[in-house]
C-alpha positions as CSV (number, residue, x, y, z in Angstrom):
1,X,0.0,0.0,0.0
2,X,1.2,3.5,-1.1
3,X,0.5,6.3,1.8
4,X,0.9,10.0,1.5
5,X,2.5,12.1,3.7
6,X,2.0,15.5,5.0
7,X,4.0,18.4,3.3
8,X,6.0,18.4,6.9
9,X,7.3,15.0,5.8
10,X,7.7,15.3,2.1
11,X,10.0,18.5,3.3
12,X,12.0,16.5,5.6
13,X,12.5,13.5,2.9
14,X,13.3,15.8,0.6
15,X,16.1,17.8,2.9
16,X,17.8,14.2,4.1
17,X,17.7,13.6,0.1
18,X,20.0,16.0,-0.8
19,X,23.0,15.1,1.5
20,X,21.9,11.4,0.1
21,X,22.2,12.6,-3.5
22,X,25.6,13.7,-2.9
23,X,26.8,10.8,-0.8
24,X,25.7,8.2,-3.2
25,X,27.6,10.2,-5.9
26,X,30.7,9.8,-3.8
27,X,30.1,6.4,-3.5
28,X,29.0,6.1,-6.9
29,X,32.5,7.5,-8.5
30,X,34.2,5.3,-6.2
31,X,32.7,2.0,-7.8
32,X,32.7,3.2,-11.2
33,X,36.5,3.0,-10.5
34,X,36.5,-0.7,-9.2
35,X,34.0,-2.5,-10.8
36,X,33.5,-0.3,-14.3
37,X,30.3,1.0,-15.7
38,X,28.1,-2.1,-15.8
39,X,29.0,-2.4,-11.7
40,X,27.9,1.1,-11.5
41,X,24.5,0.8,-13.3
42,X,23.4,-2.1,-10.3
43,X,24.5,-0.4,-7.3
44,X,22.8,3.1,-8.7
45,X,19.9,0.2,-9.0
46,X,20.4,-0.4,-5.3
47,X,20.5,2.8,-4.0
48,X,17.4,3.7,-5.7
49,X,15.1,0.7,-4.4
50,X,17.1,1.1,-0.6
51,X,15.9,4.9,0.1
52,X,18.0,6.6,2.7
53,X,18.0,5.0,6.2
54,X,16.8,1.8,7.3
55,X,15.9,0.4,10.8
56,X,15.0,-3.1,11.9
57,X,11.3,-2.0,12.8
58,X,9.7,-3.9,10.7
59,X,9.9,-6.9,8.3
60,X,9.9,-4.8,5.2
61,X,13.4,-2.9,6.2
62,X,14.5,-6.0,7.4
63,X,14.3,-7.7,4.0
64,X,16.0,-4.7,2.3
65,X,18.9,-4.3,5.1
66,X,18.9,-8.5,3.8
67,X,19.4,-7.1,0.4
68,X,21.8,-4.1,1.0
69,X,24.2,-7.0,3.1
70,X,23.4,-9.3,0.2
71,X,24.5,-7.7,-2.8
72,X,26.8,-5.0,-1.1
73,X,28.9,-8.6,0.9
74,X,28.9,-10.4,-2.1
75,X,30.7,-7.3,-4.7
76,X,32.8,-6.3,-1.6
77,X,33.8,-10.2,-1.4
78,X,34.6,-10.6,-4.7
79,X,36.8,-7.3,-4.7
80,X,38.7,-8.7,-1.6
81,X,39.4,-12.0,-3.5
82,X,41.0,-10.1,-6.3
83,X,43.2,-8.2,-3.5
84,X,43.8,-11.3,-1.2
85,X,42.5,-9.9,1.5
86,X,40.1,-11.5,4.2
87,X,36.5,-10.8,2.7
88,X,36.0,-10.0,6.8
89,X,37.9,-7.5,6.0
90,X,35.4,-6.1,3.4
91,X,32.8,-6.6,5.4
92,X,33.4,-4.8,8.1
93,X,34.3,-1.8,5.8
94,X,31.7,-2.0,4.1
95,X,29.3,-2.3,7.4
96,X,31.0,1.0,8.7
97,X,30.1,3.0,4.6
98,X,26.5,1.7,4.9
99,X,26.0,2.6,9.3
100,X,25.3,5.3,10.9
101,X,28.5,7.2,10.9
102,X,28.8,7.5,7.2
103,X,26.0,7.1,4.6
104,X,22.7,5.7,7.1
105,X,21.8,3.3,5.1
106,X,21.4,0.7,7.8
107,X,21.3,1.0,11.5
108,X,21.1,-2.4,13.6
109,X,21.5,-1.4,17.1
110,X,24.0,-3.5,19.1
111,X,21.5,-4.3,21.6
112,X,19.0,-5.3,19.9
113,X,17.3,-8.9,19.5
114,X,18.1,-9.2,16.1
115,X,21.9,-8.5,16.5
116,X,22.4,-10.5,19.4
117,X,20.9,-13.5,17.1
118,X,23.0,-12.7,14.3
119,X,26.2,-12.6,16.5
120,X,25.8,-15.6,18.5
121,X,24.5,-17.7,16.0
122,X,26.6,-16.8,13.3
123,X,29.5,-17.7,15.7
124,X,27.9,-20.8,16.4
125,X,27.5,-21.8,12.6
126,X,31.0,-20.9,12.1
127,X,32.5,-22.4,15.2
128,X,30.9,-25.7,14.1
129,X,32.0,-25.7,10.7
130,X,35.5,-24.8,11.7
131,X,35.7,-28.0,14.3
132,X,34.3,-30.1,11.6
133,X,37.8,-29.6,9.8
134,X,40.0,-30.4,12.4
135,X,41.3,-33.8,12.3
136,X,42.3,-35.6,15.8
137,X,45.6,-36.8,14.6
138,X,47.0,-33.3,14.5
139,X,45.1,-31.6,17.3
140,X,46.6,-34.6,19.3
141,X,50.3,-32.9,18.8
142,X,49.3,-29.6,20.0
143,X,46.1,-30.2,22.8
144,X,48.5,-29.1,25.7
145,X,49.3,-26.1,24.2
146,X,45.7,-25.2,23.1
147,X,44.7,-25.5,27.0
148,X,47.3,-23.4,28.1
149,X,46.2,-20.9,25.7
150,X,42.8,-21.2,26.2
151,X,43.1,-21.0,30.1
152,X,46.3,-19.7,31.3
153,X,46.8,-17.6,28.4
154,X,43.7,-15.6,29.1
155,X,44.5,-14.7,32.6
156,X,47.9,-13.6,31.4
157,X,46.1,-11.0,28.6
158,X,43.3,-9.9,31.4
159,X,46.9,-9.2,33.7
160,X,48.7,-7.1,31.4
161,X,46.0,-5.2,29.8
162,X,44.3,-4.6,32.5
163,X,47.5,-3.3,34.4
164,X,48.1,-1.2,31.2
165,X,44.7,0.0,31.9
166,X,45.4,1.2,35.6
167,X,48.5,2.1,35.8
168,X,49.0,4.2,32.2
169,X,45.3,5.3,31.7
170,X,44.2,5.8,35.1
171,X,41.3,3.2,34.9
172,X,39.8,1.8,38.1
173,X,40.8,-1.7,39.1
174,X,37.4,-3.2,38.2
175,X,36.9,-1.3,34.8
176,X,40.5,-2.3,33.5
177,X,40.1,-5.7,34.0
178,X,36.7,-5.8,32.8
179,X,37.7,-4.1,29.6
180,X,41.0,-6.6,29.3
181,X,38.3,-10.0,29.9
182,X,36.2,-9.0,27.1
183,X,38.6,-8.2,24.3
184,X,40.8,-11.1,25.7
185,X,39.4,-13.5,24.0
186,X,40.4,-14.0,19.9
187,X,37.8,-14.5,17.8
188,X,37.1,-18.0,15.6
189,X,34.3,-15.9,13.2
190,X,37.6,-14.0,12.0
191,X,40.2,-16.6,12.1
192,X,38.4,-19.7,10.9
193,X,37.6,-17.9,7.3
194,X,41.3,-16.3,7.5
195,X,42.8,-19.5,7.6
196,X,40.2,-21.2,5.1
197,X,41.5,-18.3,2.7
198,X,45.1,-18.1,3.7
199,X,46.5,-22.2,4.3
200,X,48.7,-22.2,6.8
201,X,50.7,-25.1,8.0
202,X,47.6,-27.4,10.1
203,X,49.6,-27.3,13.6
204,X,49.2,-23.5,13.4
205,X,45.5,-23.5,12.3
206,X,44.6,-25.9,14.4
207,X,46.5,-24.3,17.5
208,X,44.7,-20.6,16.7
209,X,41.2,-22.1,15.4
210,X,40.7,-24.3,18.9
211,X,42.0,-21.6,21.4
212,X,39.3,-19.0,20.0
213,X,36.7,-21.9,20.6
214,X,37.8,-22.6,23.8
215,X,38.8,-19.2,25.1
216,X,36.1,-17.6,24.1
217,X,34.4,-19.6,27.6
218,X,37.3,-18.2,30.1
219,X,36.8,-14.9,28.8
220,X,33.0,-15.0,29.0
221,X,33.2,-16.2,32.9
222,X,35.6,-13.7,33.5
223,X,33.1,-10.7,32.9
224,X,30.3,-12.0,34.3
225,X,32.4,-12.7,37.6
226,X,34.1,-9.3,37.3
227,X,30.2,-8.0,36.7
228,X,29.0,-9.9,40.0
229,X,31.8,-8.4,42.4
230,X,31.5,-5.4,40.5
231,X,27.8,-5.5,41.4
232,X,28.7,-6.4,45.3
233,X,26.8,-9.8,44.8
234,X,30.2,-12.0,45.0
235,X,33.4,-12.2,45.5
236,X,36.4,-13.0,42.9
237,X,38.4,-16.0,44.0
238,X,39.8,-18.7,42.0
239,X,37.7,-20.6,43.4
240,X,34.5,-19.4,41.8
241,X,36.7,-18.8,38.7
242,X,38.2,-22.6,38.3
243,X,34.4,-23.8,39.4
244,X,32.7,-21.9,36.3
245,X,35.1,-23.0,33.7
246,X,35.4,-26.5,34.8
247,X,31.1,-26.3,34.7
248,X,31.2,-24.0,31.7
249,X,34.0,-26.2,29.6
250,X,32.6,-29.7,30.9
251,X,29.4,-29.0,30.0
252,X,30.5,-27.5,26.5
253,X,32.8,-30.8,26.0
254,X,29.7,-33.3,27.2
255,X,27.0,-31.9,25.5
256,X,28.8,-31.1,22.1
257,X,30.9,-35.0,21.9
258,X,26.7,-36.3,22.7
259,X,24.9,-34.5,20.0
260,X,27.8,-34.7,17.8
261,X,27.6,-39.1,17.9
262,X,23.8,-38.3,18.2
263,X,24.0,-36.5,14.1
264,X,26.6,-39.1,13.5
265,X,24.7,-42.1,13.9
266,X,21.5,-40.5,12.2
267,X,23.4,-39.8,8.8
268,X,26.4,-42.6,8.8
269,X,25.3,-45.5,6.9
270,X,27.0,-47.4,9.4
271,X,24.6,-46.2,11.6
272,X,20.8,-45.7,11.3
273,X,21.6,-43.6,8.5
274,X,18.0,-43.4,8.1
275,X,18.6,-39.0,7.2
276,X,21.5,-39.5,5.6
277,X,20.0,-37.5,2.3
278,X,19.0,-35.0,4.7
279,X,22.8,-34.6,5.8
280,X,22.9,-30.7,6.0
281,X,20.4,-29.8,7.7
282,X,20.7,-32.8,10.5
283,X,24.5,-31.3,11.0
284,X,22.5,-28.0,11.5
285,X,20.1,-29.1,14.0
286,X,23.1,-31.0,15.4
287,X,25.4,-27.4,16.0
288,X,22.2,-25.9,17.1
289,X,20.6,-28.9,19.9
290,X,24.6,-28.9,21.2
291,X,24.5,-24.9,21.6
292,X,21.4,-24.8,23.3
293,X,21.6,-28.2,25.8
294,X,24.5,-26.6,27.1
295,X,23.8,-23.4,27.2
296,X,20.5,-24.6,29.1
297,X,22.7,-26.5,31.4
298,X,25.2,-23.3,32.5
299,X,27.5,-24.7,29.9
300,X,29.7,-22.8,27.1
301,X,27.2,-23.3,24.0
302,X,30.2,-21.9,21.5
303,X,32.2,-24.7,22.9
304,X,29.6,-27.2,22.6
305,X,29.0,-26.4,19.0
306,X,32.8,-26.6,18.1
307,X,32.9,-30.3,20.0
308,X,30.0,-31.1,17.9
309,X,32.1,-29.9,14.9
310,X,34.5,-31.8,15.8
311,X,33.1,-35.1,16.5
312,X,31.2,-34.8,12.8
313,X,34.4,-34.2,11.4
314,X,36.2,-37.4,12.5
315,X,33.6,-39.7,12.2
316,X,35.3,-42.3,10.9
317,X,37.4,-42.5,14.7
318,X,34.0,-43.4,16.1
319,X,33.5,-45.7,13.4
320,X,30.3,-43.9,11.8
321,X,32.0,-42.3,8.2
322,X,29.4,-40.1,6.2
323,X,29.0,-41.1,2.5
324,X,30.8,-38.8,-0.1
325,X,27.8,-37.5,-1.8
326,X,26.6,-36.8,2.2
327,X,29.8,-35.0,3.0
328,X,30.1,-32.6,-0.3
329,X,26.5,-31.8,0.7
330,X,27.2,-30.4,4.2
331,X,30.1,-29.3,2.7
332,X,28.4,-27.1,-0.1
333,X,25.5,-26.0,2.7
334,X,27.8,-24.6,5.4
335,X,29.9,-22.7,2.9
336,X,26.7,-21.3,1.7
337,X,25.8,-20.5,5.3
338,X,28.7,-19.5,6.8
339,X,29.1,-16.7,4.1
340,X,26.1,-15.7,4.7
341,X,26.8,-15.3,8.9
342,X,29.6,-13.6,7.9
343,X,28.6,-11.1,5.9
344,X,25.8,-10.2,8.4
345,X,28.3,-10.5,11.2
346,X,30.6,-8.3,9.9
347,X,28.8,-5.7,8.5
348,X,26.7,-5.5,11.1
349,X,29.4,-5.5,13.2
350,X,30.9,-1.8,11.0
351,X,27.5,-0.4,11.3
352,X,27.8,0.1,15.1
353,X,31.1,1.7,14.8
354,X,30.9,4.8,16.8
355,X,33.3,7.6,15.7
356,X,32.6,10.2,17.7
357,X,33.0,7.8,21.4
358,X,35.9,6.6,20.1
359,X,37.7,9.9,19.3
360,X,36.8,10.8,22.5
361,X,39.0,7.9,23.9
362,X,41.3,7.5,20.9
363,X,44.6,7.8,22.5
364,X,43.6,5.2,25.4
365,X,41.7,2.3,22.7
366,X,45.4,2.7,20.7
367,X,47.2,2.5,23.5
368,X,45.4,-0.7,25.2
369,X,45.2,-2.5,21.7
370,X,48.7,-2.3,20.7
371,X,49.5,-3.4,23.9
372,X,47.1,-6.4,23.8
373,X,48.7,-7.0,20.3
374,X,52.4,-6.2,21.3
375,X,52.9,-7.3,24.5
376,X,50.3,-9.5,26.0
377,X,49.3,-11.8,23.1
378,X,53.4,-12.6,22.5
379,X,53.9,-13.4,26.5
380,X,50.6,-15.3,26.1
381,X,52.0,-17.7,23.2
382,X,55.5,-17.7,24.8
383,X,54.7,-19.2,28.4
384,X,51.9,-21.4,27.1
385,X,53.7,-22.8,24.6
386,X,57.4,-22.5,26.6
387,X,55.2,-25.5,28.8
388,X,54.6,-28.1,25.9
389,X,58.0,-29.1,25.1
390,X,55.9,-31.6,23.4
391,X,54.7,-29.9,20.3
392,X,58.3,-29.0,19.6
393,X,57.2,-25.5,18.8
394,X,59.6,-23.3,16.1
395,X,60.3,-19.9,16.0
396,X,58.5,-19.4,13.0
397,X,55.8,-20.8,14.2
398,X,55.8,-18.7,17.2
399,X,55.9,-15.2,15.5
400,X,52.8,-16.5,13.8
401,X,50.8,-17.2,16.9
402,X,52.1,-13.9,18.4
403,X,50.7,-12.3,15.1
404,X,46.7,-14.1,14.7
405,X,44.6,-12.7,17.7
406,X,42.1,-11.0,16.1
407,X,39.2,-9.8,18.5
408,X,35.8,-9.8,17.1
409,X,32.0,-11.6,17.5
410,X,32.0,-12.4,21.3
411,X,34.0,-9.7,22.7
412,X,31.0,-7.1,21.0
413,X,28.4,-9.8,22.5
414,X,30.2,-8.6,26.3
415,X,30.0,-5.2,25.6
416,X,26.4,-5.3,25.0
417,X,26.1,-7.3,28.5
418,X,28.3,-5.0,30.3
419,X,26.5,-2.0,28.8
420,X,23.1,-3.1,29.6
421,X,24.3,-3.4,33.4
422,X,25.1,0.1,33.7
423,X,28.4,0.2,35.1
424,X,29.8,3.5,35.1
425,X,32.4,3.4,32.4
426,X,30.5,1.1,29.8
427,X,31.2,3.9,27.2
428,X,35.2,3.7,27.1
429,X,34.8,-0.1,27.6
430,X,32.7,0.1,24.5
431,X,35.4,2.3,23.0
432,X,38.2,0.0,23.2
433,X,36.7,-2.5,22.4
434,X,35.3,-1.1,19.2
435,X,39.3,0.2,18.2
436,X,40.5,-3.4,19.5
437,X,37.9,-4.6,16.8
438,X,38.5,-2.9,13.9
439,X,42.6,-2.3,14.7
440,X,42.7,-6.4,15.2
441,X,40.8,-7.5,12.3
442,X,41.9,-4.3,9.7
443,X,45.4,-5.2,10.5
444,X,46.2,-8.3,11.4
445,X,43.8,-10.4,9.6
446,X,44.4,-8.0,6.2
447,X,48.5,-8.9,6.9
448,X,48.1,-12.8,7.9
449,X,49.2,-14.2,4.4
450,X,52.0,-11.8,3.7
451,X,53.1,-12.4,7.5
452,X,52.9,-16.0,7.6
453,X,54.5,-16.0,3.6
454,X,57.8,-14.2,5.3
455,X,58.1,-16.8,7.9
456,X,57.8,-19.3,5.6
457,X,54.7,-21.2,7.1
458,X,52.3,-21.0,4.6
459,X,51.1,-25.1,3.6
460,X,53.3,-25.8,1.2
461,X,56.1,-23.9,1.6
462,X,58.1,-26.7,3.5
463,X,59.4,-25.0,6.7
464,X,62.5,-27.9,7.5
465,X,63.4,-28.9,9.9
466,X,66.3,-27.2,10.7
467,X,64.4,-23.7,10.4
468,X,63.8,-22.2,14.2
């Protein structure tokens, strides 16, 4: 149904048209340049069925914000692939054109429902698919060292950040640490499609791509203990620390390896196999059943989904293998999907980017990331990985680790929990983590494959033996 509006209104659409007009000639020039003139003619298409500024309000905007992630993720994508760059790279950039700050196109706020579904269960999606391609043989070599990281590692990040925090920045006590548990966690929505586009050596992905599963449940406790004694409700002790992991992590380990033999047996045609042409979407009720049993049972659902993964992957260990034709299904469907998550992710991710809060703490967000990148994350991998003499960890290999700890999905999902408390000093918690964000992912994940092509541990590149 068409609806006329009064003259009030038609005055107003036609002043926020003008600044429009120009912005989308900007814009306009810009892709003329990448993608030519036919490129041009389909996002002046675009613009002109998108209007100016779209909130999720109703189900019509939300279809076209759909359409603007849609076509604007998959050019963006395509452009990245011809740079070799990280399309989550693109996507965030993209998000950040489109928000609020720049053109208005979109605007998904960061607490709302529909964000808080596309962050978690994107992560989910992608958490699952990324343990589905781990094999046990190698994550046998390295299992120490992904602990350490995972566990150890965190409380070493929270420790130097958060002292950086204090001491440098004049932060109270329980707002550095706060700020250091949520962005100390790395983020497996970022590195799983790095490393699917950049092939590393498998020790290295496998090391990186299980510590973001696993830490991402130390660094979730953390904050909501730190909210509690924050709060007055409890105390922190290690105590209550070691008690929630071990709860969170068994709980995510339980629940994921039981759902995970659960979809196995269900598609194998060693098993019931009775689905097995229905492959994709049983491994999708399978990463979401293992997300929400243990999240219902105070466990870490992220973890749970990865286990899942995991178990799926290596089904022929548990003596339940998946058909070819069922495998290149699930295959085809989560690459689909996972594209999809990150696109929406991502660019949802830009469009909360607030300039104007983080100018306002600028010189504190730089300062607290490149410490997190500079010094904390290298003593993290050093002392974890100093402890398994086992893995027989290289130099090269090292510099690497120090290098992929991009912060992303689940650190933005705390800042939305600590901001809805209230704590005084949400805002330059938000602020650093937002820098942290785009610093961690526009940097390090744009440099992954010239850094790890210098060191020489790119798949492929035979690092020997005799390399340190």
């Amino acid at each position: 149904m068409i609806s006329t509006g009064s003259s009030s209104e038609v005055n107003r659409t036609v002043c926020t048209s003008i600044p429009l007009f120009r912005q989308v000639l900007r814009v306009s020039w810009l892709w003329y340049t990448l993608f030519g003139r036919k490129g041009t003619s389909y996002f002046v298409w675009a613009v002109m069925i998108g209007g100016s500024s779209l909130n999720i309000n109703s189900w019509e905007t939300t279809m076209m914000i759909l359409l603007w992630v849609l076509v604007g993720g998959l050019l963006l994508g395509k452009l990245a692939e011809k740079l070799h760059i990280p399309d989550v790279v693109a996507f965030l950039i993209l998000g950040i054109i489109m928000g609020p700050s720049i053109l208005h196109w979109i605007s998904v706020p960061l607490m709302s429902q529909v964000n808080q579904f596309i962050l978690e269960f994107g992560a989910m999606l992608i958490l699952f698919d990324g343990g589905r391609g781990i094999q046990f043989s190698v994550l046998r070599q390295v299992w120490l060292s992904i602990v350490l990281l995972a566990t150890l590692g965190v409380f070493i990040t929270v420790a130097v950040v958060a002292g950086a925090a204090h001491w440098a920045f004049g932060m109270p006590w329980i707002l550095g640490l706060l700020t250091a548990s949520v962005v100390a966690s790395t983020d497996p929505a970022t590195l799983i499609p790095v490393f699917k586009q950049v092939p590393v050596l498998k020790k290295l992905q496998v090391t990186a791509e299980a510590e973001s599963a696993f830490n991402d449940a130390v660094g979730s406790i953390l904050v909501m203990v730190l909210l509690a004694a924050g709060s007055g409700k409890t105390r922190v002790s290690m105590l209550n620390l070691a008690s929630s992991f071990a709860q969170s992590a068994g709980m995510g380990l339980v629940c994921g390896g039981v759902i995970g033999l659960l979809g196995l047996y269900l598609v194998s045609y060693k098993g019931w196999g009775v689905f097995h042409e229905f492959g994709s979407l049983i491994m999708l009720a399978v990463a979401l059943g293992s997300f929400q049993l243990a999240e219902n049972l105070h466990g870490s659902g992220f973890m749970a989904a990865f286990v899942a993964g995991l178990v799926v992957g290596n089904g022929n260990t548990f003596h339940f293998p998946l058909a070819e034709h069922t495998q290149a299904n699930i295959r085809h469907f989560f690459n689909a999907i996972t594209l999809l998550m990150r696109m929406l992710i991502f660019e949802f991710l830009g469009s909360q980017v607030n300039f104007s809060l983080i100018a306002q703490y600028i010189w504190m967000g730089l300062g607290l990331t490149l410490v997190l990148m500079l010094i904390a994350r290298p003593a993290t991998v050093l002392v974890s990985t100093w402890l398994d003499k086992r893995a027989q960890w290289r130099w090269r290999e090292l510099l690497l680790l120090f290098w992929v700890r991009e912060t992303g999905v689940i650190p933005a999902v705390l800042t939305g929990v600590v901001a809805a408390t209230g704590i005084s000093g949400a805002s330059q918690l938000a602020a650093v983590t937002f820098l942290t964000i785009f610093m961690t992912i526009g940097v390090q994940a744009t440099s992954t494959r010239m850094v790890a092509r210098k060191l020489g541990v790119l798949e492929g590149q035979g690092l020997a033996v005799e390399d340190v």
